[in-house]
PANU-755279 format. One record per atom (N, C-alpha, C): residue in one letter; x, y, z. Coordinates in steps of 0.001 Angstrom, whole numbers, plus 500000, padded with zeros to 6 digits. Layout:
N
("a" (X Y Z));
...
// end
This chain:
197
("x" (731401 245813 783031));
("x" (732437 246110 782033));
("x" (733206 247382 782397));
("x" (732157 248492 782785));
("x" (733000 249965 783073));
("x" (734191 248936 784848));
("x" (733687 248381 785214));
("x" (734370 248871 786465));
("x" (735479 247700 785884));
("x" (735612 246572 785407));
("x" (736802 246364 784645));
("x" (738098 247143 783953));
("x" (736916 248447 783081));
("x" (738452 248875 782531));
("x" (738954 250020 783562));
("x" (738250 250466 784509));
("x" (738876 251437 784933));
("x" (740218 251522 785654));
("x" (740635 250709 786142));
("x" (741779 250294 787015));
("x" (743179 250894 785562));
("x" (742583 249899 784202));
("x" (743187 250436 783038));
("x" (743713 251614 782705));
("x" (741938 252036 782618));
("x" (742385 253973 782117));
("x" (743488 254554 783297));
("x" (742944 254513 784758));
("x" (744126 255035 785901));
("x" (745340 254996 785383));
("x" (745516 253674 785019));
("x" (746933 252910 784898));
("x" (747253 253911 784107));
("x" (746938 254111 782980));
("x" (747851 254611 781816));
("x" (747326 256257 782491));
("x" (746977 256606 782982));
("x" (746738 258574 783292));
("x" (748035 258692 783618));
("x" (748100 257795 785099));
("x" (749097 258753 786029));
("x" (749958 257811 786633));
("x" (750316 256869 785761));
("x" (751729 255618 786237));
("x" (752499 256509 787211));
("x" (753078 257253 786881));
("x" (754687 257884 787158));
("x" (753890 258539 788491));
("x" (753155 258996 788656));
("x" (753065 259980 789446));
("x" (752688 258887 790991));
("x" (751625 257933 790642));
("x" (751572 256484 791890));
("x" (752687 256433 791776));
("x" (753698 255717 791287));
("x" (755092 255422 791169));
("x" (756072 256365 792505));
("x" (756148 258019 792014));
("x" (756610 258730 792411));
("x" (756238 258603 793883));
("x" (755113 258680 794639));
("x" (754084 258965 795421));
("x" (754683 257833 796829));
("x" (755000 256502 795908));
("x" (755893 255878 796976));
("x" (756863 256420 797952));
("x" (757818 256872 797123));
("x" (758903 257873 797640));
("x" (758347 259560 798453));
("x" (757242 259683 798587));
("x" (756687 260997 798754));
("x" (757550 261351 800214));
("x" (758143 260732 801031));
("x" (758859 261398 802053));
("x" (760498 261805 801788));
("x" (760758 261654 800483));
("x" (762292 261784 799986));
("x" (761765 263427 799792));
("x" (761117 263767 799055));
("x" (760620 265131 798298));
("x" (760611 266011 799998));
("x" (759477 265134 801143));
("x" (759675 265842 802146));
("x" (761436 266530 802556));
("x" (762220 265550 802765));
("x" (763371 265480 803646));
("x" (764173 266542 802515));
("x" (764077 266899 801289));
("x" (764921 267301 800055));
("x" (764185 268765 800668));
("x" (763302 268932 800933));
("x" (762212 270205 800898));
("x" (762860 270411 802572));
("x" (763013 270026 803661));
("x" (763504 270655 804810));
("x" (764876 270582 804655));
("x" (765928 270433 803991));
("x" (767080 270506 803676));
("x" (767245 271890 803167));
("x" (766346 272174 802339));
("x" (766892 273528 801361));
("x" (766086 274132 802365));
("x" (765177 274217 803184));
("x" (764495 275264 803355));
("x" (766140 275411 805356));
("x" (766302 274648 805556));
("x" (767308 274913 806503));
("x" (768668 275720 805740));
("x" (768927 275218 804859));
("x" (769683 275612 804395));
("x" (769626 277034 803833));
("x" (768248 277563 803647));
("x" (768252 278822 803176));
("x" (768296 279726 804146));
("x" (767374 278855 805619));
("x" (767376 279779 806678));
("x" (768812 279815 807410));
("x" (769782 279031 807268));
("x" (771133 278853 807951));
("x" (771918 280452 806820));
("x" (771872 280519 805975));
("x" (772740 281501 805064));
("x" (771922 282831 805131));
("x" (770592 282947 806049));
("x" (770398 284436 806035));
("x" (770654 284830 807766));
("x" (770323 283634 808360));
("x" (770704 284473 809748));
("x" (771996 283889 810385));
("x" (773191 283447 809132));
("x" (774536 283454 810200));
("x" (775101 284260 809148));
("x" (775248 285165 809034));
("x" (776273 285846 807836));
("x" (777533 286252 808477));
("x" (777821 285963 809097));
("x" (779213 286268 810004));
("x" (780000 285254 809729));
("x" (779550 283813 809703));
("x" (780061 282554 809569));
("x" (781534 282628 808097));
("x" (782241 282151 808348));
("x" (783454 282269 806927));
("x" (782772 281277 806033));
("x" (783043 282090 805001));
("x" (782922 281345 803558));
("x" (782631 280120 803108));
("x" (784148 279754 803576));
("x" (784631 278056 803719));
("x" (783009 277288 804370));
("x" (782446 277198 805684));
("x" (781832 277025 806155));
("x" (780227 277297 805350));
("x" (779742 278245 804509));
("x" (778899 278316 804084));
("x" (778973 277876 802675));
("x" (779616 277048 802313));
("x" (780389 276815 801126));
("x" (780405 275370 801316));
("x" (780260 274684 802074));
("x" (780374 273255 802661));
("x" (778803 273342 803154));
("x" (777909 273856 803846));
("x" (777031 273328 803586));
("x" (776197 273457 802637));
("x" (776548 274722 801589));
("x" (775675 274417 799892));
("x" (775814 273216 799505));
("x" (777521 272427 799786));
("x" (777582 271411 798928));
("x" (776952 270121 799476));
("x" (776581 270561 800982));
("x" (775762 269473 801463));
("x" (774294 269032 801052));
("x" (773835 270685 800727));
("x" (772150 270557 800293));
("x" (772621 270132 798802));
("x" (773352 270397 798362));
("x" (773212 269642 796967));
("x" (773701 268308 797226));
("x" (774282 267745 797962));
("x" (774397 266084 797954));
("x" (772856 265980 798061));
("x" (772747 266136 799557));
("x" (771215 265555 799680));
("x" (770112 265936 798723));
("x" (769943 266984 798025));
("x" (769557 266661 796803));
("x" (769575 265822 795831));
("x" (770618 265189 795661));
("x" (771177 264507 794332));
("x" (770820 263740 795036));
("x" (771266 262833 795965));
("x" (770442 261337 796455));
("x" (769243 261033 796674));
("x" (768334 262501 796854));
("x" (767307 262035 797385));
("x" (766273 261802 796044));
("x" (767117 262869 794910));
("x" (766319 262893 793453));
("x" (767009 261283 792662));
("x" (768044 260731 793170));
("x" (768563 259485 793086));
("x" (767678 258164 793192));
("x" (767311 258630 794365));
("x" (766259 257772 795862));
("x" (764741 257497 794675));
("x" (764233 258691 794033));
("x" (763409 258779 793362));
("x" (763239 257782 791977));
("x" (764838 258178 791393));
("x" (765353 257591 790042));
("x" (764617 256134 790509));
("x" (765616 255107 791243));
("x" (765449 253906 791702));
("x" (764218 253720 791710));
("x" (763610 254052 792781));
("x" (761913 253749 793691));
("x" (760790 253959 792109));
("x" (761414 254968 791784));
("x" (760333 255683 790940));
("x" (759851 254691 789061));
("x" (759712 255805 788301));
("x" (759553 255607 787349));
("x" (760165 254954 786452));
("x" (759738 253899 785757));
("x" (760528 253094 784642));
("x" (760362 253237 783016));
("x" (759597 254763 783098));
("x" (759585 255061 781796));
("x" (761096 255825 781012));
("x" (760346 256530 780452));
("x" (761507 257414 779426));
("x" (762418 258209 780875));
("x" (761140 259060 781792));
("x" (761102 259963 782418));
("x" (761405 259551 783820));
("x" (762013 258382 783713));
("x" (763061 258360 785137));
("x" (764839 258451 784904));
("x" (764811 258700 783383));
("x" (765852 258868 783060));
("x" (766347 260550 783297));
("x" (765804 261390 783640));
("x" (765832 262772 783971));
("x" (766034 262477 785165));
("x" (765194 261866 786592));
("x" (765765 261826 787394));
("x" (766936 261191 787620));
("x" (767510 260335 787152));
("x" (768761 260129 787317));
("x" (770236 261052 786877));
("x" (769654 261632 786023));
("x" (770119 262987 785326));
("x" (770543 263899 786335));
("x" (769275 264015 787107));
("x" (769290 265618 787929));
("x" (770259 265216 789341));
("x" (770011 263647 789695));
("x" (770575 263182 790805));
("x" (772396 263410 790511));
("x" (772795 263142 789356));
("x" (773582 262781 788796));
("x" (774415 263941 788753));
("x" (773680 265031 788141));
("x" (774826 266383 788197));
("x" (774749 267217 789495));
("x" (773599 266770 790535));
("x" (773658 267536 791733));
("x" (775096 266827 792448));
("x" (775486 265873 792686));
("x" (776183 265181 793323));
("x" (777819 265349 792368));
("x" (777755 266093 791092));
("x" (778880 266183 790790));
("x" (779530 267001 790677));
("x" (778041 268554 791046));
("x" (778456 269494 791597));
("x" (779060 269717 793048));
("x" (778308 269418 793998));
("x" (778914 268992 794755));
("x" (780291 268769 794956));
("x" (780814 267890 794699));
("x" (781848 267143 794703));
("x" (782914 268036 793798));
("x" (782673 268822 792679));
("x" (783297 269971 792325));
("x" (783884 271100 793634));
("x" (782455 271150 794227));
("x" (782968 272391 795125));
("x" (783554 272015 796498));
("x" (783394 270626 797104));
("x" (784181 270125 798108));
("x" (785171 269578 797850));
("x" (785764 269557 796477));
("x" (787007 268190 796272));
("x" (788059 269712 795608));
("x" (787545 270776 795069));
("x" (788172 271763 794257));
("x" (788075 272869 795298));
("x" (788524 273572 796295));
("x" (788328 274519 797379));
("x" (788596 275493 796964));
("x" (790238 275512 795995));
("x" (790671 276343 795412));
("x" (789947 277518 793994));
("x" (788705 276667 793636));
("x" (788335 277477 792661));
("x" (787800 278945 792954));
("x" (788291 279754 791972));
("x" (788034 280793 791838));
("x" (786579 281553 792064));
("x" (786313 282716 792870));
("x" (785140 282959 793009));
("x" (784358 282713 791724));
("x" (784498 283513 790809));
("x" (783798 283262 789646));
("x" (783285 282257 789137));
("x" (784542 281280 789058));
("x" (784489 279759 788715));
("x" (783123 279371 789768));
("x" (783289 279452 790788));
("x" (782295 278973 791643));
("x" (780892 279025 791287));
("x" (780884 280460 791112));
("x" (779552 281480 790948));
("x" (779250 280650 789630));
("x" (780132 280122 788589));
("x" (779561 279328 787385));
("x" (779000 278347 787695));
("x" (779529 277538 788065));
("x" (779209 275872 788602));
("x" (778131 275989 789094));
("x" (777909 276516 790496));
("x" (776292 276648 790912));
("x" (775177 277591 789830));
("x" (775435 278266 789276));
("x" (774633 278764 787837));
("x" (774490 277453 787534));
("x" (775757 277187 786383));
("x" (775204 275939 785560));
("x" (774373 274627 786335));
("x" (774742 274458 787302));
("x" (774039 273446 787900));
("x" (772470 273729 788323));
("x" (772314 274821 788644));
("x" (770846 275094 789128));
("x" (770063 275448 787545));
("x" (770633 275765 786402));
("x" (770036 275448 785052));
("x" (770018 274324 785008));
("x" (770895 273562 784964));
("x" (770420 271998 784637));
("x" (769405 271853 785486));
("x" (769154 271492 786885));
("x" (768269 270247 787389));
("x" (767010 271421 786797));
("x" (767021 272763 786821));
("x" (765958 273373 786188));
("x" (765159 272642 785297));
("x" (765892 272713 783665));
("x" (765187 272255 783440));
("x" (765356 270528 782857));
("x" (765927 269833 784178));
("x" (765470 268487 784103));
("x" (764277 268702 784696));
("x" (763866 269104 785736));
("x" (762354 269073 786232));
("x" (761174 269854 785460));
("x" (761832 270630 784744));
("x" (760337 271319 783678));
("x" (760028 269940 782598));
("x" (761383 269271 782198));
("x" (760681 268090 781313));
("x" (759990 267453 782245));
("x" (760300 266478 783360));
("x" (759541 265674 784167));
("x" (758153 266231 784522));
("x" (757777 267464 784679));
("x" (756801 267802 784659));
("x" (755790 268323 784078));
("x" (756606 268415 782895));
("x" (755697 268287 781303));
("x" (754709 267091 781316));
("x" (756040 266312 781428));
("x" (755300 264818 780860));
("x" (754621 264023 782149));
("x" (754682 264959 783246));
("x" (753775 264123 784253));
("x" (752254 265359 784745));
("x" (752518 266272 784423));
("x" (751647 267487 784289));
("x" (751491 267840 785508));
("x" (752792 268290 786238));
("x" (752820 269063 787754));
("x" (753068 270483 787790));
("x" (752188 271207 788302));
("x" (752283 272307 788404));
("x" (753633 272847 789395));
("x" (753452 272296 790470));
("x" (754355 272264 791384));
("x" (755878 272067 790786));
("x" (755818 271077 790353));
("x" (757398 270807 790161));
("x" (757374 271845 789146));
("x" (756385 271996 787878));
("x" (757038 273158 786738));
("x" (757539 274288 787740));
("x" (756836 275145 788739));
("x" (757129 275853 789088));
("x" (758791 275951 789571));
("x" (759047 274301 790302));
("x" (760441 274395 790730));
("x" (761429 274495 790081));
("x" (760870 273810 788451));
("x" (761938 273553 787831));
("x" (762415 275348 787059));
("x" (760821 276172 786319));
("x" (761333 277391 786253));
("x" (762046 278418 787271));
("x" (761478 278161 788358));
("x" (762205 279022 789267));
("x" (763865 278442 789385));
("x" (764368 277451 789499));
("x" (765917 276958 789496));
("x" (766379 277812 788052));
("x" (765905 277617 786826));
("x" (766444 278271 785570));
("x" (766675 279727 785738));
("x" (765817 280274 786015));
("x" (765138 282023 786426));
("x" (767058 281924 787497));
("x" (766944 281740 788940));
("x" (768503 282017 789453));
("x" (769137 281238 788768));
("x" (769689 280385 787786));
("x" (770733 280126 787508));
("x" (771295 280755 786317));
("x" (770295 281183 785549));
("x" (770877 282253 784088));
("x" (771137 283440 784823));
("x" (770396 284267 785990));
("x" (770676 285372 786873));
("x" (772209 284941 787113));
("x" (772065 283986 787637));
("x" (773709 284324 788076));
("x" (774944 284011 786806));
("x" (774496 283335 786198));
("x" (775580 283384 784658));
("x" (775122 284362 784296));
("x" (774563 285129 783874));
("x" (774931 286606 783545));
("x" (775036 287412 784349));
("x" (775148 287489 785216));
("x" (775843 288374 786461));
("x" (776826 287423 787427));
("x" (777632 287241 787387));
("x" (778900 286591 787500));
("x" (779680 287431 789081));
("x" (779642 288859 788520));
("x" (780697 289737 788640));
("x" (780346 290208 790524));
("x" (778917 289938 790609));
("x" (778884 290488 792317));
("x" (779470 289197 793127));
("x" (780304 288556 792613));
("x" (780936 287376 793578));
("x" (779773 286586 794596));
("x" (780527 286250 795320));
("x" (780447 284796 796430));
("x" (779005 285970 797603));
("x" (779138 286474 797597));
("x" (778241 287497 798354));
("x" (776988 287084 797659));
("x" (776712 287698 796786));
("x" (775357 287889 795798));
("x" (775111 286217 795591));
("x" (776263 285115 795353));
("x" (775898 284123 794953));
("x" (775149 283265 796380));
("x" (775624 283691 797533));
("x" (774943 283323 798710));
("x" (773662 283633 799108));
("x" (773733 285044 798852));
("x" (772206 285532 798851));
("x" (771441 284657 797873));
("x" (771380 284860 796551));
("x" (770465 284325 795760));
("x" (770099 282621 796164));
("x" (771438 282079 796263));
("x" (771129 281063 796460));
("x" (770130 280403 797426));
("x" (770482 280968 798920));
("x" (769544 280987 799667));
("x" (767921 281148 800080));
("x" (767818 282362 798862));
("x" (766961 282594 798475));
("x" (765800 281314 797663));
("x" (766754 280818 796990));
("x" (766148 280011 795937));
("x" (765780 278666 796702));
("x" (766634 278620 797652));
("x" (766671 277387 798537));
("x" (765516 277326 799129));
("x" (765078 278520 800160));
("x" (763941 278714 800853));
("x" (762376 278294 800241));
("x" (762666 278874 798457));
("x" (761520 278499 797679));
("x" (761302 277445 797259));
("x" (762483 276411 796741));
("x" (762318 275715 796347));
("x" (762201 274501 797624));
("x" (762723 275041 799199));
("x" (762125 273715 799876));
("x" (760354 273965 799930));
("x" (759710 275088 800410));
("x" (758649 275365 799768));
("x" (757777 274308 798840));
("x" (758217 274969 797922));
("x" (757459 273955 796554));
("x" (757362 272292 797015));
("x" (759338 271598 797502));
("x" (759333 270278 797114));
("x" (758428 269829 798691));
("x" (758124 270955 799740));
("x" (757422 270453 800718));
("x" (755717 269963 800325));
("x" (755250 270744 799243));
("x" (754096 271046 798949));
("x" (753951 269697 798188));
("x" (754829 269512 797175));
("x" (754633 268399 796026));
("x" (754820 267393 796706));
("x" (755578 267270 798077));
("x" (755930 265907 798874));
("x" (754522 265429 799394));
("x" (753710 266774 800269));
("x" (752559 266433 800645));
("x" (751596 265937 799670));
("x" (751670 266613 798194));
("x" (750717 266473 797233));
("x" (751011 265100 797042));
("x" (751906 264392 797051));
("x" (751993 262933 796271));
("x" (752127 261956 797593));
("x" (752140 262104 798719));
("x" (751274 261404 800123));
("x" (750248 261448 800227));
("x" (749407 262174 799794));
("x" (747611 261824 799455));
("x" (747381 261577 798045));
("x" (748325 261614 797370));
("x" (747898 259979 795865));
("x" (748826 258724 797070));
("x" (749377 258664 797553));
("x" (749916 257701 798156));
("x" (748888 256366 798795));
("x" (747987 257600 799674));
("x" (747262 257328 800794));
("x" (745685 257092 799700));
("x" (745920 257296 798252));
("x" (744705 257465 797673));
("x" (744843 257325 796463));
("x" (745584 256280 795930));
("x" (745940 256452 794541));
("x" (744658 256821 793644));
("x" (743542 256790 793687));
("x" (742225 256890 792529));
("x" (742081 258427 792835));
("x" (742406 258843 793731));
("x" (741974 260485 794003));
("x" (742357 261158 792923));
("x" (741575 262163 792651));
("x" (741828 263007 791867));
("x" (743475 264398 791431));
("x" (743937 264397 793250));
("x" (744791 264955 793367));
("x" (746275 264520 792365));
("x" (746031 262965 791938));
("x" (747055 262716 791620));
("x" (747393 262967 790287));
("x" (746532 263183 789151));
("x" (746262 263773 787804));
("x" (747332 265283 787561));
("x" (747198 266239 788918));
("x" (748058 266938 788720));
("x" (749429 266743 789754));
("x" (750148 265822 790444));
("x" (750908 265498 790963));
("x" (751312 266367 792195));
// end
């Protein structure tokens, strides 16, 4: 009888997170994107603007598709509706800052604020309700620089490069860690690892 229901209890623990675990090499490729991308904006600082400005908007495409990539593959609960969310405004940021060239430093310095609050905290809900340490961490750390930079606005395109970069480096970090963490529920769905994602 026990070894009947157990397949059950699994089922209902950690759906989303087996689910997720499929996709576990999207989280990889999203996690060496930002972490290039953070290392490209501290050791070319000579490079013009324009140029470092085009590839932010690149790590945020590949963000948005790859948290897209997730939406699809992934979860069919409440809580794949966040990832489509987060896919959704990364890619429209984006497309703000490559389709609009002309915007104003400031303006700029907003858009990437507001945008790195949002997917913030789209990923603190997703990881509420899937109980990841990892991702909470990613999702507070995105909120933490993106209110930094809406309330400090004023050190321009400079400060907004730095930080950003910064944030990039950490957060490929994290999504490298959570990529590996959900390739051994992959390789192991009953393991224990997968409870915390």
């Amino acid at each position: 009888m026990s070894g009947t229901n157990a397949p059950a209890t699994l089922e209902g623990r950690f759906p989303m997170v087996r689910r997720l675990a499929a996709g576990w090499w999207v989280f990889l490729v999203r996690g060496i994107a930002a972490i290039l991308f953070g290392l490209f904006t501290f050791s070319t600082p000579g490079l013009t603007l324009a140029i470092i400005i085009g590839f932010l908007a690149a790590w945020m495409l590949i963000d948005g598709f790859g948290t897209l990539y997730n939406a699809i593959k992934g979860p069919a609960e409440r809580q794949g509706f966040w990832f489509w969310l987060d896919g959704i405004v990364s890619i429209l940021a984006a497309a703000a800052i490559l389709f609009a060239p002309g915007l104003a430093e400031i303006t700029l310095v907003y858009v990437v604020g507001f945008w790195t609050i949002a997917i913030g905290i789209f990923r603190l809900i997703v990881a509420f309700r899937i109980g990841s340490i990892l991702l909470g961490l990613l999702g507070a750390l995105a909120v933490f620089c993106g209110v930094w930079l809406v309330m400090n606005p004023m050190p321009g395109l400079l400060a907004l490069i730095w930080i950003v970069g910064f944030q990039a480096l950490l957060m490929g970090g994290m999504l490298l860690a959570f990529g590996f963490r959900l390739r051994k529920v992959a390789n192991d769905p009953h393991g224990p690892a997968a409870e915390r994602g």
